[in-house]
N, C-alpha and C positions, 0 to 999 in steps of 0.2 A: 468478077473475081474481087475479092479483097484482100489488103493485106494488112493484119495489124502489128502494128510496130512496138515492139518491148512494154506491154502493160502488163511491167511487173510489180510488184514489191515496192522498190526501192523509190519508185515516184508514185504509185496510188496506193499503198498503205500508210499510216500516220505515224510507224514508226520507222521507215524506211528513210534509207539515208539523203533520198534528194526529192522527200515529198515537200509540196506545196499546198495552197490551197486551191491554186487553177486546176487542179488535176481533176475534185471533185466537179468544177464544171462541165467536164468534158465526159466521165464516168458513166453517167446513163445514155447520155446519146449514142457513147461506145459501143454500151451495152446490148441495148434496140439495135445497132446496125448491125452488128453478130448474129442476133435473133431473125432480122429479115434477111441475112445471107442463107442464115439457114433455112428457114420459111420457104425459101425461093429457089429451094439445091444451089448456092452460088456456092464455088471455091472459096472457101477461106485457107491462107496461109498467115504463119504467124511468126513470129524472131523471138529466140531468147538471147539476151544478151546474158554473156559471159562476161566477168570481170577476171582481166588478165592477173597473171602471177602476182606484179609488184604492187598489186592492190592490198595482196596479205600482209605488206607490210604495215598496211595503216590501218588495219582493222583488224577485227577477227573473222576468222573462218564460219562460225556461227554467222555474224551480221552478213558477213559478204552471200553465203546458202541462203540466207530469210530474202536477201535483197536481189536475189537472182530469179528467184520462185516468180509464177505467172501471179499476180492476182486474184485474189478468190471471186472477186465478180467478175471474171470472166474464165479461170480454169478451167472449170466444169465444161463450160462450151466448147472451148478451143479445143479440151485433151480431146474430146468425143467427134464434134467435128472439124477439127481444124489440121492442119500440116506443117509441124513445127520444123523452124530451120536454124541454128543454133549459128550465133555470130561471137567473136569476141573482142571485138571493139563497134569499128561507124556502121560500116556496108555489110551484108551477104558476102561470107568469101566465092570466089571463085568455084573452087566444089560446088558449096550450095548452089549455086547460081547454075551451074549450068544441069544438077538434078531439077532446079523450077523448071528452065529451059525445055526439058525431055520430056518431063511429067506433064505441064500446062501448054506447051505451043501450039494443038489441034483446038482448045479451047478458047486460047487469046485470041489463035486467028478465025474463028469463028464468031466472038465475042466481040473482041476488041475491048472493052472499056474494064480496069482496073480501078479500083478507088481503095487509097491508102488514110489509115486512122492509127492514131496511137501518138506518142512521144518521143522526142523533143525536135520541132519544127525545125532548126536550125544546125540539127547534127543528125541523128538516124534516118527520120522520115529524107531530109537533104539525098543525105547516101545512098537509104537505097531505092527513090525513086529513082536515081541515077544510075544504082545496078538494072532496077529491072526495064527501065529505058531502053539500056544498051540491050537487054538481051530479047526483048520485046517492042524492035522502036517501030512498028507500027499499031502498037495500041492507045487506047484514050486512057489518060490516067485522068484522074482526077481526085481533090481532096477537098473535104468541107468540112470549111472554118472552126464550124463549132466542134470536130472529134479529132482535130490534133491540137496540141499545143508548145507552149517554151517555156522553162523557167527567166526568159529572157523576153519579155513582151517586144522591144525592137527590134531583136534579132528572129524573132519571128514572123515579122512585119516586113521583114528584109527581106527575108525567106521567102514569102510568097512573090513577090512582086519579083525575084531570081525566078520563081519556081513559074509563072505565071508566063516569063520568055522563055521559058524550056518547053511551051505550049503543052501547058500542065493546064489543066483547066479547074478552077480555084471556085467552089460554089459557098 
């Protein structure tokens, strides 16, 4: 299974609110491993993050719609195969989390191995590897280096080496 974490807008477009230039390092490899999820019938699920109300305050409605949208290199894929679960801050609420639970649990415990990609290492991927931990803790997560990332290179250097004694397995 996979899960990719908020590639939306707002971090891999150039004029989205919290893009970077680490994000295109991680872009195609994102890219490719959506393509071999799919190659391989693996599960893809995927997050959109919502920006809560008091966001409207500091921007417009326009920006905050363009910075919510999935990215176009990878939309197409996700809408066609993927299983979107809509959050509006760090983690999967509760709801979501327990439709993954019902939907996937014959397949994780068959499986076992999960591997999460997307952004930002030290807040979303954090969270909800730690949602679907709790609601899956007998499967292998795993995350590699090169398809997630931070707008904080130490804070996501921090993140692994937390994520790594959470017996996350870091490639």
């Amino acid at each position: 299974m996979l899960i990719a974490i908020d590639l939306q807008n707002d971090t891999f477009a150039e004029s989205g609110s919290s893009y970077s230039e680490w994000t295109t390092r991680i872009k195609h490899g994102i890219t490719g491993r959506i393509q071999k999820a799919i190659a391989e019938n693996e599960s893809i699920i995927y997050t959109k993050n919502l920006y809560p109300e008091f966001e409207h305050g500091n921007r417009t409605t326009e920006s905050i719609r363009f910075d919510e949208e999935i990215h176009s290199d990878f939309s197409a894929l996700l809408d066609k195969y993927g299983d979107e679960y809509v959050k509006t801050f760090y983690g999967i609420p509760p709801e979501e989390s327990k439709k993954i639970q019902e939907t996937y649990i014959e397949e994780v415990e068959a499986n076992h191995i999960i591997e999460f990609v997307g952004v930002e290492t030290n807040i979303c991927i954090l969270a909800n590897i730690m949602v679907i931990q709790n609601i899956f803790p007998h499967a292998d997560i795993t995350i590699d280096k090169g398809l997630i990332a931070s707008s904080n290179s130490h804070l996501h250097d921090m993140t692994l080496e937390i994520l790594s004694n959470m017996h996350i397995t870091i490639k």
